[in-house]
FIKOLZA-1660 file (N, C-alpha, C; in steps of 0.1 Angstrom, whole numbers, plus 5000, padded with zeros to 4 digits):
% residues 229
   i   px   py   pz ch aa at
   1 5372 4812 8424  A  X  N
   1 5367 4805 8435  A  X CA
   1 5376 4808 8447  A  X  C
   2 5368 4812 8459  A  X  N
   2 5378 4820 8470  A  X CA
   2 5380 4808 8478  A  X  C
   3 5390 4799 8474  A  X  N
   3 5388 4786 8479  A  X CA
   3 5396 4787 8494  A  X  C
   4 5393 4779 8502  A  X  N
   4 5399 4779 8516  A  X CA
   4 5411 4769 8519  A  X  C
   5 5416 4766 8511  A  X  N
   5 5428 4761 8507  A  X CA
   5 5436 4758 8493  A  X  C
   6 5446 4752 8494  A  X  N
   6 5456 4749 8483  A  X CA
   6 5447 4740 8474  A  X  C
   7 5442 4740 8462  A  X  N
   7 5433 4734 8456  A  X CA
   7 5445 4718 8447  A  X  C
   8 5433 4709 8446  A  X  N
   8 5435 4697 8445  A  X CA
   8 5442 4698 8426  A  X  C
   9 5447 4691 8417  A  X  N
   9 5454 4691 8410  A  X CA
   9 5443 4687 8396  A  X  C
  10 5431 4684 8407  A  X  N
  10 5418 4681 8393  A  X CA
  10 5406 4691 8402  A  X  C
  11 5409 4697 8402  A  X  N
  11 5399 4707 8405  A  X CA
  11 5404 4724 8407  A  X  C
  12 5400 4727 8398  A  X  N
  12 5407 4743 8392  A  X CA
  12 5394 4752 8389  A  X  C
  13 5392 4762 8393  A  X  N
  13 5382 4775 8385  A  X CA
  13 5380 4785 8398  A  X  C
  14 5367 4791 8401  A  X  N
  14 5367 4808 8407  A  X CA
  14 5354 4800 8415  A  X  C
  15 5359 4806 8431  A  X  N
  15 5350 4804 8441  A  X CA
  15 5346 4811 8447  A  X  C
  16 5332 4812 8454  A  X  N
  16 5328 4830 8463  A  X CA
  16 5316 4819 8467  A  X  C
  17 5311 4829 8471  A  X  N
  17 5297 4826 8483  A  X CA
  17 5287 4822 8472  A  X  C
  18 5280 4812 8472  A  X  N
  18 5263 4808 8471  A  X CA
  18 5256 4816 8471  A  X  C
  19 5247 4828 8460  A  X  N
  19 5240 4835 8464  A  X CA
  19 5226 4827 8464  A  X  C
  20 5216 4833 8473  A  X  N
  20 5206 4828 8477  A  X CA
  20 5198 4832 8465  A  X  C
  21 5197 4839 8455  A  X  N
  21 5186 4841 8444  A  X CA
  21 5194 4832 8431  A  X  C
  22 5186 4818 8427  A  X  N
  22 5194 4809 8420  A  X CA
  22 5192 4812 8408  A  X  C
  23 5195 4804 8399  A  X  N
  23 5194 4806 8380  A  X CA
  23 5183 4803 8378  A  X  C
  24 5177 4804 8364  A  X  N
  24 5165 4798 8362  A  X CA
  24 5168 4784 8362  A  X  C
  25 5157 4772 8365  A  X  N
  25 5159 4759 8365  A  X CA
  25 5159 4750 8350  A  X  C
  26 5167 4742 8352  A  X  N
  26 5160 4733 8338  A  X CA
  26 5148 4726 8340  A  X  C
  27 5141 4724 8327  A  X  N
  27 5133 4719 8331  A  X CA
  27 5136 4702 8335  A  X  C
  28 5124 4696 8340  A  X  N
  28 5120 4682 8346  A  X CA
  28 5119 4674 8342  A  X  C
  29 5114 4674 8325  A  X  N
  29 5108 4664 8317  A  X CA
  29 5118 4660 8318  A  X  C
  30 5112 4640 8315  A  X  N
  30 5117 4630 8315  A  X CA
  30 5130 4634 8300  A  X  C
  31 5142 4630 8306  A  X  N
  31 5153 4624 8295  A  X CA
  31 5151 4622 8279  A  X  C
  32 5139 4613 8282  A  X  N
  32 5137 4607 8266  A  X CA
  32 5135 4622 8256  A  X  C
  33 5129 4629 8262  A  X  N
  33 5121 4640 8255  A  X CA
  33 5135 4653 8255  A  X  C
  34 5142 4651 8261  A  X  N
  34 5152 4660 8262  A  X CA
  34 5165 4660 8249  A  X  C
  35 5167 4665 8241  A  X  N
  35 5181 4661 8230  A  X CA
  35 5194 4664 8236  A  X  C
  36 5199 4650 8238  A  X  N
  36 5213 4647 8249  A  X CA
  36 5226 4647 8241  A  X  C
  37 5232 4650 8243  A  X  N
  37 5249 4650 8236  A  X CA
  37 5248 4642 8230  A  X  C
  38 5252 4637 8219  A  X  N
  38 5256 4623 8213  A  X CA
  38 5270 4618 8213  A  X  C
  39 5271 4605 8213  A  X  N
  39 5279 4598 8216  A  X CA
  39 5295 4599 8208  A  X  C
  40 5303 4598 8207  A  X  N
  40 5309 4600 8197  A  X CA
  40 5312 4589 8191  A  X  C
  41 5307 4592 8171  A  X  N
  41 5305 4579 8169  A  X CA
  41 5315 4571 8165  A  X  C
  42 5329 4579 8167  A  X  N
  42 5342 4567 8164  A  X CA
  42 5345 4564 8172  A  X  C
  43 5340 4567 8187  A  X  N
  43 5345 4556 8197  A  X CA
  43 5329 4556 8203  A  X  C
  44 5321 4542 8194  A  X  N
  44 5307 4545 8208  A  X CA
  44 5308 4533 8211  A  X  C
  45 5303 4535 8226  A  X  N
  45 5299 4525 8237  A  X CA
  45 5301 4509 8235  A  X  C
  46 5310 4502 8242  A  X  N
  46 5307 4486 8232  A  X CA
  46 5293 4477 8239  A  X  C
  47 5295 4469 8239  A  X  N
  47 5283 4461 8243  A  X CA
  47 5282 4460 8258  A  X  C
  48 5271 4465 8267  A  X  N
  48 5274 4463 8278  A  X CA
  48 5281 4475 8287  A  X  C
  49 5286 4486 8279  A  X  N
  49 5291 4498 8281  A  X CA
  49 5275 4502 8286  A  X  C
  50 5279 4510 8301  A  X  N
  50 5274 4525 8305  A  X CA
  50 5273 4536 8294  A  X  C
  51 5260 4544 8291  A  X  N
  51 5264 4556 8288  A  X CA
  51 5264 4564 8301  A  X  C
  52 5269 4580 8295  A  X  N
  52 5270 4587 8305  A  X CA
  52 5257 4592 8320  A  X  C
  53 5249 4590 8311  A  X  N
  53 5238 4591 8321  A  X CA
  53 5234 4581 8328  A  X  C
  54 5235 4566 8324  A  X  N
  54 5232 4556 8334  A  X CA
  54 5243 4559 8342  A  X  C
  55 5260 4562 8342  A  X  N
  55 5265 4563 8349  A  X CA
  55 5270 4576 8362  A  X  C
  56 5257 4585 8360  A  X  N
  56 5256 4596 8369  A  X CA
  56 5244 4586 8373  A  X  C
  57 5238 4583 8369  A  X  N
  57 5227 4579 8377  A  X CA
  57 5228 4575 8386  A  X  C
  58 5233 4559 8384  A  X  N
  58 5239 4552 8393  A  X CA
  58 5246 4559 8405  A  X  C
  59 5249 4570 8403  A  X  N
  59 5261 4577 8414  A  X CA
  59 5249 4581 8425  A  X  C
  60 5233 4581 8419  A  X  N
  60 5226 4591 8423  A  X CA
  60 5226 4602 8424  A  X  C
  61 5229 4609 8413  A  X  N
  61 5230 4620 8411  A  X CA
  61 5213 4624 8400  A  X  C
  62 5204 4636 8404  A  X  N
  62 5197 4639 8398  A  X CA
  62 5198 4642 8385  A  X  C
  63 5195 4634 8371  A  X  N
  63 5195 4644 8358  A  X CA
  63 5186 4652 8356  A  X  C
  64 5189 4664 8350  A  X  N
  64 5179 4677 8348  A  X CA
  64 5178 4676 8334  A  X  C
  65 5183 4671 8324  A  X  N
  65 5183 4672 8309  A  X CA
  65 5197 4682 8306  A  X  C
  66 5196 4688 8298  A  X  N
  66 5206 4697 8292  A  X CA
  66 5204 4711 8300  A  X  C
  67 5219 4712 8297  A  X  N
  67 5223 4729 8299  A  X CA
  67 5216 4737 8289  A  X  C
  68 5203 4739 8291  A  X  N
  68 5200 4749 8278  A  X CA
  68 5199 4766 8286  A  X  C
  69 5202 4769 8273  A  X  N
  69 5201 4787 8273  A  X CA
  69 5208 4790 8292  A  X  C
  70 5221 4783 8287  A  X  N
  70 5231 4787 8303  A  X CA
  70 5232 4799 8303  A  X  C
  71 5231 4807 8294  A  X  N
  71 5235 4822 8293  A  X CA
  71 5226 4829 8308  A  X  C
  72 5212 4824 8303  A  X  N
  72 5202 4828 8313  A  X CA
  72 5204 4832 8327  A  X  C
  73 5217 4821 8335  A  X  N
  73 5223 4820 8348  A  X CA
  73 5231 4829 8352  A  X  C
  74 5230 4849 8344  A  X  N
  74 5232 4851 8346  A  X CA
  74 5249 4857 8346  A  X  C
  75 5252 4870 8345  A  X  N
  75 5264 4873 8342  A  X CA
  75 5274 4867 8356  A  X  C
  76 5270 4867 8361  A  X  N
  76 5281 4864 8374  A  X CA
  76 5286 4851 8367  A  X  C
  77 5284 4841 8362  A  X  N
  77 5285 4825 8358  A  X CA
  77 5297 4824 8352  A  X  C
  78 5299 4839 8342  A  X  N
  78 5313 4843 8333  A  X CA
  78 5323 4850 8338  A  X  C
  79 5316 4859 8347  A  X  N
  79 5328 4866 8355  A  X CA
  79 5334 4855 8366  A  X  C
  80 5326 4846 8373  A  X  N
  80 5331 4841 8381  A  X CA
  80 5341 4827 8379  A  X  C
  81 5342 4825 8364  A  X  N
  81 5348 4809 8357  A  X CA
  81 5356 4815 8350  A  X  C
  82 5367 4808 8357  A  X  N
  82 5379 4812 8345  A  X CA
  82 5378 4802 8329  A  X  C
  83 5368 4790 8331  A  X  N
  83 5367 4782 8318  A  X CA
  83 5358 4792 8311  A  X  C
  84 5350 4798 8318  A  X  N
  84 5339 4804 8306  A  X CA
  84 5344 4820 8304  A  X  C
  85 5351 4827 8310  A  X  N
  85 5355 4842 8312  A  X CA
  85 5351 4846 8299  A  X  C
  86 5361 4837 8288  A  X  N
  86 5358 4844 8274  A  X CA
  86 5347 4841 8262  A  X  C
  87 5334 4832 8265  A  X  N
  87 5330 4826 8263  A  X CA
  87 5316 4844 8258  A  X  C
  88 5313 4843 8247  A  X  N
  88 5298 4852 8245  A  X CA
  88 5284 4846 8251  A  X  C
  89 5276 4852 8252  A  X  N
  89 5259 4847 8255  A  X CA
  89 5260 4834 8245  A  X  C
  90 5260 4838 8232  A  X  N
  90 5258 4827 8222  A  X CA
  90 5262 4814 8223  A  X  C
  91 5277 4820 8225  A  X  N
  91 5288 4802 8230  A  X CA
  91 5285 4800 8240  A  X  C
  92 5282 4805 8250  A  X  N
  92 5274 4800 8261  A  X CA
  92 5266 4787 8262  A  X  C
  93 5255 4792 8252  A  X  N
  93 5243 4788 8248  A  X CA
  93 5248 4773 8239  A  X  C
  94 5257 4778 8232  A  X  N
  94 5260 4765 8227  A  X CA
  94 5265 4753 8234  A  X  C
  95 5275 4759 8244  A  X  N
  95 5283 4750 8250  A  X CA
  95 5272 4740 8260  A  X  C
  96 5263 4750 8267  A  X  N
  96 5253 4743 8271  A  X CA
  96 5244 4734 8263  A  X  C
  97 5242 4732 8253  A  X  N
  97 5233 4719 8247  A  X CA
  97 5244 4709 8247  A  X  C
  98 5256 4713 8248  A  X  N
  98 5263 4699 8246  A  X CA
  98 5267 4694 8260  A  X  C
  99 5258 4699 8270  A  X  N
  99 5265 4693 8283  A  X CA
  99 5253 4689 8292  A  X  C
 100 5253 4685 8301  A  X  N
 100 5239 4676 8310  A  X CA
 100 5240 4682 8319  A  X  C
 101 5225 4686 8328  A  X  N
 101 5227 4694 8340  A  X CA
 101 5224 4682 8352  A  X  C
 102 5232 4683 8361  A  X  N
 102 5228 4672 8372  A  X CA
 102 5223 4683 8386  A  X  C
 103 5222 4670 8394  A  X  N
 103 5217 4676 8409  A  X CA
 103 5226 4671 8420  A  X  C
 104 5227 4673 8431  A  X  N
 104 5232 4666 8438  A  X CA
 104 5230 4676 8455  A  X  C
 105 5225 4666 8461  A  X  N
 105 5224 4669 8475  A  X CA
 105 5232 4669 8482  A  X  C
 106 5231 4675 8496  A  X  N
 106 5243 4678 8506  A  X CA
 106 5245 4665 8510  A  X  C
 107 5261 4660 8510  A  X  N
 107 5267 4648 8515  A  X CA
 107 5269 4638 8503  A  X  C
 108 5265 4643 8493  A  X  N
 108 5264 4634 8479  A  X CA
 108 5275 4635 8468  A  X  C
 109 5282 4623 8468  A  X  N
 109 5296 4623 8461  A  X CA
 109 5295 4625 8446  A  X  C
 110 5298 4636 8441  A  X  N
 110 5301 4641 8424  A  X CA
 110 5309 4630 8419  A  X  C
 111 5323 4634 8428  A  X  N
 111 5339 4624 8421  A  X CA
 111 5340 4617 8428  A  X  C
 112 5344 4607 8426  A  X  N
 112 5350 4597 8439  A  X CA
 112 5369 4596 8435  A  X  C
 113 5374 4598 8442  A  X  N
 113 5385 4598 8443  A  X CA
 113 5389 4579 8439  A  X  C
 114 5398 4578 8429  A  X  N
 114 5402 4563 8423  A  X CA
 114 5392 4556 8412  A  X  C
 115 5381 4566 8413  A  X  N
 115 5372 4560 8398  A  X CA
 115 5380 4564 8383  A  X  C
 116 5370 4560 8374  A  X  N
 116 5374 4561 8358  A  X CA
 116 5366 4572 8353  A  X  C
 117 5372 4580 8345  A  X  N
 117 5358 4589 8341  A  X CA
 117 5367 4593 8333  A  X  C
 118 5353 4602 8321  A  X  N
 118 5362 4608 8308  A  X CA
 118 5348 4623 8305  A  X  C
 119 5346 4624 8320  A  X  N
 119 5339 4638 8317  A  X CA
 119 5343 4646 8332  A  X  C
 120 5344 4661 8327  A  X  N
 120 5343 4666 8338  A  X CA
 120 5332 4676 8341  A  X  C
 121 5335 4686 8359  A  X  N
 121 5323 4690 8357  A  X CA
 121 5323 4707 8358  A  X  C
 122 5315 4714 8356  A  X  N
 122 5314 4730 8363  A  X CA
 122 5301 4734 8368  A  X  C
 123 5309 4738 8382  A  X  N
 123 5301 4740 8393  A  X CA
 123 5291 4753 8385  A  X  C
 124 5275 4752 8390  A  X  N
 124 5264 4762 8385  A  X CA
 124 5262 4769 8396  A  X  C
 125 5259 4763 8407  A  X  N
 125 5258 4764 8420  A  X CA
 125 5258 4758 8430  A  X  C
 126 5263 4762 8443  A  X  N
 126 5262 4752 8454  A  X CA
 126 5278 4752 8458  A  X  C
 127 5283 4740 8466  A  X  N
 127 5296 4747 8472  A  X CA
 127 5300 4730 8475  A  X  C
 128 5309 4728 8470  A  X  N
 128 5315 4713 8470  A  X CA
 128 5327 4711 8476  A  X  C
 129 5332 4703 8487  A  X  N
 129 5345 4696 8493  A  X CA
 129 5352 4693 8485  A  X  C
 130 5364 4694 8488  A  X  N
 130 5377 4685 8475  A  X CA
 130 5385 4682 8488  A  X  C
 131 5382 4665 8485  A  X  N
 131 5392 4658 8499  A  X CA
 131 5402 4644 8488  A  X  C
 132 5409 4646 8500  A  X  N
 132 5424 4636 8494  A  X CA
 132 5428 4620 8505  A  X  C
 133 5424 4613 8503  A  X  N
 133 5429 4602 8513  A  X CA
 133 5443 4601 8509  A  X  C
 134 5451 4596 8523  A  X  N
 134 5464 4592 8524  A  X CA
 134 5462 4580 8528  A  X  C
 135 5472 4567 8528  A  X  N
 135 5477 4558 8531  A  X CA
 135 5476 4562 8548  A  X  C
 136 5478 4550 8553  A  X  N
 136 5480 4548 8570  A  X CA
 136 5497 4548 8571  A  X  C
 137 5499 4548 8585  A  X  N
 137 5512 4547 8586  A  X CA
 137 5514 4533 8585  A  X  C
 138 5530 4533 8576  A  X  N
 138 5530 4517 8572  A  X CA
 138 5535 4506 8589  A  X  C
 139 5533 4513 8595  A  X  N
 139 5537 4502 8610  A  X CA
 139 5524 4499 8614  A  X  C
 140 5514 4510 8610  A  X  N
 140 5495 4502 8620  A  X CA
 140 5490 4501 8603  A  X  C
 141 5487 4489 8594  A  X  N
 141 5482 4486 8587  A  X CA
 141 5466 4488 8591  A  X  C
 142 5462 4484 8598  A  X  N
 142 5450 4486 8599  A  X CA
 142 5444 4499 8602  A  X  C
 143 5455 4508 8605  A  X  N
 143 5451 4523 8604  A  X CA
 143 5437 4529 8593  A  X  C
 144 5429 4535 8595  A  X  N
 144 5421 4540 8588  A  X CA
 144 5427 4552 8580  A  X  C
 145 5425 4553 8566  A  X  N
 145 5426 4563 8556  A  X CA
 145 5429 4573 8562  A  X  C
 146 5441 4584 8562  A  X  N
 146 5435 4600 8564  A  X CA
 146 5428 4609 8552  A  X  C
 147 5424 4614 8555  A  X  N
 147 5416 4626 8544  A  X CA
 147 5415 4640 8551  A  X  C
 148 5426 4641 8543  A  X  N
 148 5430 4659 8541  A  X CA
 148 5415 4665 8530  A  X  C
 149 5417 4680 8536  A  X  N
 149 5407 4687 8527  A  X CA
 149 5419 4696 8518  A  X  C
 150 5412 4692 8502  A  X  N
 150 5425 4698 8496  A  X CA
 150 5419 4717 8491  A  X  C
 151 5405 4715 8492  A  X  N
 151 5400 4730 8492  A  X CA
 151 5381 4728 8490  A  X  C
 152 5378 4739 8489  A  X  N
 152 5365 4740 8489  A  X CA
 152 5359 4751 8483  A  X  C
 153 5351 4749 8471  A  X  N
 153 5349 4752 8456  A  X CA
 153 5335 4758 8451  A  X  C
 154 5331 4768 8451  A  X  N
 154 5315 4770 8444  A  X CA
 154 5314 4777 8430  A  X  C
 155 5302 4783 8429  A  X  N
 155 5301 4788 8412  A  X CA
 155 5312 4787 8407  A  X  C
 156 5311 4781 8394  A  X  N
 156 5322 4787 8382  A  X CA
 156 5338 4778 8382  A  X  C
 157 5339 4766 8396  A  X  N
 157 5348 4759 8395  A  X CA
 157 5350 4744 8388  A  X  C
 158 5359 4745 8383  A  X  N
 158 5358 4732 8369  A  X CA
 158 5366 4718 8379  A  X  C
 159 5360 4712 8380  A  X  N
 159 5365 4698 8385  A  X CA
 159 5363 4685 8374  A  X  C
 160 5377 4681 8378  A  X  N
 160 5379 4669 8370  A  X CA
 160 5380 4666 8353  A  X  C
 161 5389 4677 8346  A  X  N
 161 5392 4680 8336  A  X CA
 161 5399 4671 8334  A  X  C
 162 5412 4670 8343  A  X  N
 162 5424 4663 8340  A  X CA
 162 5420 4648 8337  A  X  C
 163 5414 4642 8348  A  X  N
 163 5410 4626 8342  A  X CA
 163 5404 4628 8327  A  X  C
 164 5393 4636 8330  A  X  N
 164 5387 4638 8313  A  X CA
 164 5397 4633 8297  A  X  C
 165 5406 4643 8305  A  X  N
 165 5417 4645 8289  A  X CA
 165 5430 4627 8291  A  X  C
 166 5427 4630 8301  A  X  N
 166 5440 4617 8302  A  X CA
 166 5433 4603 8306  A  X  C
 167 5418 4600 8309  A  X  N
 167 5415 4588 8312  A  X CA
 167 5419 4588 8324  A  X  C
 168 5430 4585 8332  A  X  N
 168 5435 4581 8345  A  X CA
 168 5425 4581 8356  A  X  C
 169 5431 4575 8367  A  X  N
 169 5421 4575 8380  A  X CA
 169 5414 4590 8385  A  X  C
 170 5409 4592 8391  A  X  N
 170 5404 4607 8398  A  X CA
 170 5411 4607 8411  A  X  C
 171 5415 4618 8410  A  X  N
 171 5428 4622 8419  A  X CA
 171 5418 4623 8434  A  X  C
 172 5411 4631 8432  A  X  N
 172 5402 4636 8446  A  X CA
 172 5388 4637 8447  A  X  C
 173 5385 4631 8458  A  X  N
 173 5371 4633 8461  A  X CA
 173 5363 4649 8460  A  X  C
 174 5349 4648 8456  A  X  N
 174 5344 4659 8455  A  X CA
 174 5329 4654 8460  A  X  C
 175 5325 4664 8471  A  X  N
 175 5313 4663 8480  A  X CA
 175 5307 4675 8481  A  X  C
 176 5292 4672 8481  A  X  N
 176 5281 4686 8475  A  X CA
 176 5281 4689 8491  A  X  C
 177 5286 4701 8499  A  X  N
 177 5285 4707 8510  A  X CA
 177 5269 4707 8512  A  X  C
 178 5264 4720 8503  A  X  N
 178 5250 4720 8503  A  X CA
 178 5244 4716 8487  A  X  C
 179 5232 4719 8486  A  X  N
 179 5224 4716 8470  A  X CA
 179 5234 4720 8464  A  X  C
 180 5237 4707 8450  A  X  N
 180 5246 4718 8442  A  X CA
 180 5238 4714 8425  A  X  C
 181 5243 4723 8418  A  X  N
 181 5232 4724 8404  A  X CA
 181 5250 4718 8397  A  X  C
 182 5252 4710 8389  A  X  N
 182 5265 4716 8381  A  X CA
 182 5263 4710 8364  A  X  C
 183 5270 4714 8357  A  X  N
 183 5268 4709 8340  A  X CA
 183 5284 4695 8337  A  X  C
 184 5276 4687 8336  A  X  N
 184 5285 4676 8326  A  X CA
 184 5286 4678 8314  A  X  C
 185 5304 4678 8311  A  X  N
 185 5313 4677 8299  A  X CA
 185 5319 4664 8297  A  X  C
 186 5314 4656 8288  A  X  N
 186 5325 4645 8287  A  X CA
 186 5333 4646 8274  A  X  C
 187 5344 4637 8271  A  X  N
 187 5352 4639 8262  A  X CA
 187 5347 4640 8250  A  X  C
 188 5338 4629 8249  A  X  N
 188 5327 4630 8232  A  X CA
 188 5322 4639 8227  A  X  C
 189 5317 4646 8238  A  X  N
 189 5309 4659 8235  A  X CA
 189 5319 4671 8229  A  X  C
 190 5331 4669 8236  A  X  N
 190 5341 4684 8232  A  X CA
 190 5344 4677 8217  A  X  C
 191 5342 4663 8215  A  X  N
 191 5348 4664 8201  A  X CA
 191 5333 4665 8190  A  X  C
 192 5325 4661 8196  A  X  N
 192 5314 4668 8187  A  X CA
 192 5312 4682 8188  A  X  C
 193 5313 4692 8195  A  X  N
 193 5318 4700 8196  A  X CA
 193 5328 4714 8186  A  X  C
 194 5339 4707 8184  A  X  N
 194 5348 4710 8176  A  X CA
 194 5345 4707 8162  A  X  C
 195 5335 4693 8158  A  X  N
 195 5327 4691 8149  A  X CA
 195 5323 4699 8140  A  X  C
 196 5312 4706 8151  A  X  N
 196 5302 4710 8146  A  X CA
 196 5302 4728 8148  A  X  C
 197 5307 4730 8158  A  X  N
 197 5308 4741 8162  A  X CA
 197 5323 4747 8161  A  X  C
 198 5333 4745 8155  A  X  N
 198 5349 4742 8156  A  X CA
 198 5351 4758 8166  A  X  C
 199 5345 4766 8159  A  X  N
 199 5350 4782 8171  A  X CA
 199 5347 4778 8185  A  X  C
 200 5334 4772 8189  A  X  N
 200 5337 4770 8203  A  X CA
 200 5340 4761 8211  A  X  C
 201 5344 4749 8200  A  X  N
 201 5351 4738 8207  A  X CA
 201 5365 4744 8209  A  X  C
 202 5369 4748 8198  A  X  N
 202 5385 4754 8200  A  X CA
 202 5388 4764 8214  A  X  C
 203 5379 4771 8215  A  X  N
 203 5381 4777 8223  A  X CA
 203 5383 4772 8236  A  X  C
 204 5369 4765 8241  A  X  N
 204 5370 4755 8250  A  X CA
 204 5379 4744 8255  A  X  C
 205 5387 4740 8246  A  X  N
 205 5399 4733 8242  A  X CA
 205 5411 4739 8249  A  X  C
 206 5411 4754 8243  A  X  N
 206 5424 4765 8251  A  X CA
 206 5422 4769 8264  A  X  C
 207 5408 4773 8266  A  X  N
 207 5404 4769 8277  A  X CA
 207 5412 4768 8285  A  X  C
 208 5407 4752 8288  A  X  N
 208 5410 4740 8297  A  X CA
 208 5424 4735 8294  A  X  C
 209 5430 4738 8285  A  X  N
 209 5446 4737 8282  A  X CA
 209 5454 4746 8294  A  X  C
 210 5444 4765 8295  A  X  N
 210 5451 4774 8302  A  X CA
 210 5446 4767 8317  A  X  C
 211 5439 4760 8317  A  X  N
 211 5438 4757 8336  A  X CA
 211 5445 4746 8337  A  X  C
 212 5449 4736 8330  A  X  N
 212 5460 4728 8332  A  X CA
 212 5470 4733 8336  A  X  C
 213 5475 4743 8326  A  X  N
 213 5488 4751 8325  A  X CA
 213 5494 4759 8338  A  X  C
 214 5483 4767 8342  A  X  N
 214 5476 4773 8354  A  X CA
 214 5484 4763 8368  A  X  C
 215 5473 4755 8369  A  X  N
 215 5477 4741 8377  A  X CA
 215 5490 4736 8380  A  X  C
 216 5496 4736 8369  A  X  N
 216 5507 4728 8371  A  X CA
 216 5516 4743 8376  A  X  C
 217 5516 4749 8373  A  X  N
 217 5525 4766 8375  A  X CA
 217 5526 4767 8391  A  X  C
 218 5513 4766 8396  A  X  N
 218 5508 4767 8411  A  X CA
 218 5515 4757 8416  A  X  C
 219 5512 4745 8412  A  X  N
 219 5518 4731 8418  A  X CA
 219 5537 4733 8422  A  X  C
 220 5541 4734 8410  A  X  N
 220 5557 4737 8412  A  X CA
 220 5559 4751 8421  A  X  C
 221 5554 4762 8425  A  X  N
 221 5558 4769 8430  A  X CA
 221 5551 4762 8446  A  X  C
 222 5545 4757 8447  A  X  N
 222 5545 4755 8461  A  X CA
 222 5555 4744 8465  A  X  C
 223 5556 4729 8455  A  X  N
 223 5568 4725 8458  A  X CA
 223 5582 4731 8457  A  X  C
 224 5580 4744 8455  A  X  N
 224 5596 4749 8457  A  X CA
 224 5597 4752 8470  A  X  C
 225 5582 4761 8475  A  X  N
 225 5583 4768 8486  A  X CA
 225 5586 4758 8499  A  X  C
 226 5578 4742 8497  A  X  N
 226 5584 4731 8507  A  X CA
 226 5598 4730 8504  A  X  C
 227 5607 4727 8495  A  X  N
 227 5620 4727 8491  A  X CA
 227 5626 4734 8503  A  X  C
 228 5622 4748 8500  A  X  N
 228 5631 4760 8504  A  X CA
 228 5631 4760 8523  A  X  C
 229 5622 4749 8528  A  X  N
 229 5619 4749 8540  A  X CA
 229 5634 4743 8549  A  X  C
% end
């Protein structure tokens, strides 16, 4: 992702231009009819628990059903993701039934920066903001938030891995510039996943291990380069 700046610490993968001829669509049918990840059943939902899709809902975010036959979206999807780079048509294909495809319009918040979440996402299409609020200066309390833009992200970039694996707050806001198409991963699914498919959960696993790894590499070399100032 040819991002236009220093990218945010939960948002990592390969960015380029929106091409105007899109993937095939998933289909429309209602949810019920669609076969959705399952829950994982040593840790499911307690009483009164959100599942994952009431809680994209709520965000207003469009559900499309499943990532089926992602392969279809074309080779650019693998060349352009460092999570999928090594990924075959087939694992493709698999990885897509285990993930949800959402929608989201221009101005419409994916992440919200300080929520809880235990899934992340990869951009299909469309081109999304990554912003960071600061504190005000501590002498004008009433100062309004700043919000830095920490980069700006399309096809093939993985946002919000790190909460995924660690639970914690979400580091940074993420906003759909224009239409964006992208697939949900939550944590249950990678371990159903590994289950059932153990080759391509593993894989996916290293993955997202290498864009952590990635991450943090980038992080320390630029705090050196402030250091060295």
């Amino acid at each position: 992702m040819a991002a236009t700046g220093p990218l945010n610490p939960d948002a990592t993968g390969a960015a380029r231009d929106v091409r105007s001829e899109g993937p095939p669509r998933a289909s429309t049918a209602p949810l019920e009819g669609i076969r959705r990840p399952a829950q994982d059943e040593r840790n499911p939902p307690g009483p009164g628990a959100l599942s994952l899709e009431d809680k994209l809902g709520q965000a207003g975010l469009e559900l499309l059903g499943n990532c089926q036959k992602m392969s279809g979206r074309g080779p650019t999807l693998l060349t352009h993701s460092a999570l999928l780079e090594d990924f075959t048509p087939q694992e493709l294909d698999t990885l897509g039934e285990a993930m949800l495809l959402i929608r989201a319009q221009p101005g419409q918040v994916l992440i919200s920066e300080g929520d809880q979440g235990d899934w992340m996402l990869l951009l299909l299409s469309g081109t999304v903001d990554v912003t960071k609020s600061t504190s005000p200066d501590e002498n004008d309390p009433a100062a309004p938030d700043n919000v830095s833009r920490l980069g700006v992200v399309t096809e093939g970039a993985a946002l919000g891995e790190m909460s995924m694996f660690d639970r914690d707050l979400r580091y940074a806001t993420c906003t759909a510039i224009d239409a964006v198409e992208a697939a949900v991963l939550s944590r249950a699914a990678i371990g159903q996943l590994i289950r059932q498919h153990p080759g391509v959960g593993a894989k996916l696993v290293v993955k997202i291990t290498q864009l952590l790894a990635q991450r943090l590499r980038n992080t320390s070399n630029r705090l050196v380069k402030m250091l060295q100032k």
